[in-house]
N, C-alpha and C positions, 0 to 999 in steps of 0.2 A: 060622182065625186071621187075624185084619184089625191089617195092617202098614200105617203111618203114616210115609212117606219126604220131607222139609223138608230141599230142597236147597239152601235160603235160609240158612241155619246150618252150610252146608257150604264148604270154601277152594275156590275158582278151581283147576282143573286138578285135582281129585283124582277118580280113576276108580271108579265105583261099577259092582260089577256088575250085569251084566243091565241098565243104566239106559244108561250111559255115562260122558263126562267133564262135569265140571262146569265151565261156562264165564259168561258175563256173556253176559246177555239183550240186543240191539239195542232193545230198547223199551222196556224200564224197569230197565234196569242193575242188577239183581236178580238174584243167581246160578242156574245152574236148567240144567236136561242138554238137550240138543237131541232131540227127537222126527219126524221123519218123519213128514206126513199126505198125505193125498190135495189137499190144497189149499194145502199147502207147508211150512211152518216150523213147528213150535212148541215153545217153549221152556216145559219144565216146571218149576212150584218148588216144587208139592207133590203127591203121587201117593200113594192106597192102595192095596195091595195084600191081594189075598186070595187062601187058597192052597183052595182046592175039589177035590172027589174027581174032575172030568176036566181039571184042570190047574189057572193062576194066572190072576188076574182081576186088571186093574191096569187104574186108573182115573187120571183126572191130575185134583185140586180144582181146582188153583190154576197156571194157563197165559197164554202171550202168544202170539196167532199172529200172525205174519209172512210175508207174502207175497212171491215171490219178484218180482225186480225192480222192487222198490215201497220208496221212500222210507222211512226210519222217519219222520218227523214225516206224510207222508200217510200209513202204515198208521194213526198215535196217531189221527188225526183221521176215521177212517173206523171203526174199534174202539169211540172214546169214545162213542159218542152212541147 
């Protein structure tokens, strides 16, 4: 079963499980839950999920990454290009 989660349609502050809270993205003010990576930030706004016989598979489509102690107009500018 492939689950389809658009946290861009969702209000600021409302807790979704297993995802988190939904907040406003630093880089494109686009609502979207905060994720934890190995390389810092990122802010998800759309994620499928799939539920599999050795557990769930959750992917993010639609993400901003943010780097920790880095400008948002230099991360825009190091992303866009």
């Amino acid at each position: 079963m492939l689950t389809t989660e658009d946290f861009t349609l969702m209000p600021e502050g409302l807790l979704v499980p297993l995802a988190g809270r939904v907040g406003r993205c630093p880089r494109c003010a686009r609502t979207g839950v905060e994720a934890r990576t190995e390389s810092g930030m990122d802010y998800v706004h759309v994620q499928t999920s799939e539920v599999m016989c050795d557990g769930m598979l959750v992917e993010p489509q639609d993400c901003c990454v943010t780097l920790p102690n880095l400008p948002v107009s230099l991360s825009l500018v190091l992303f866009e290009s």
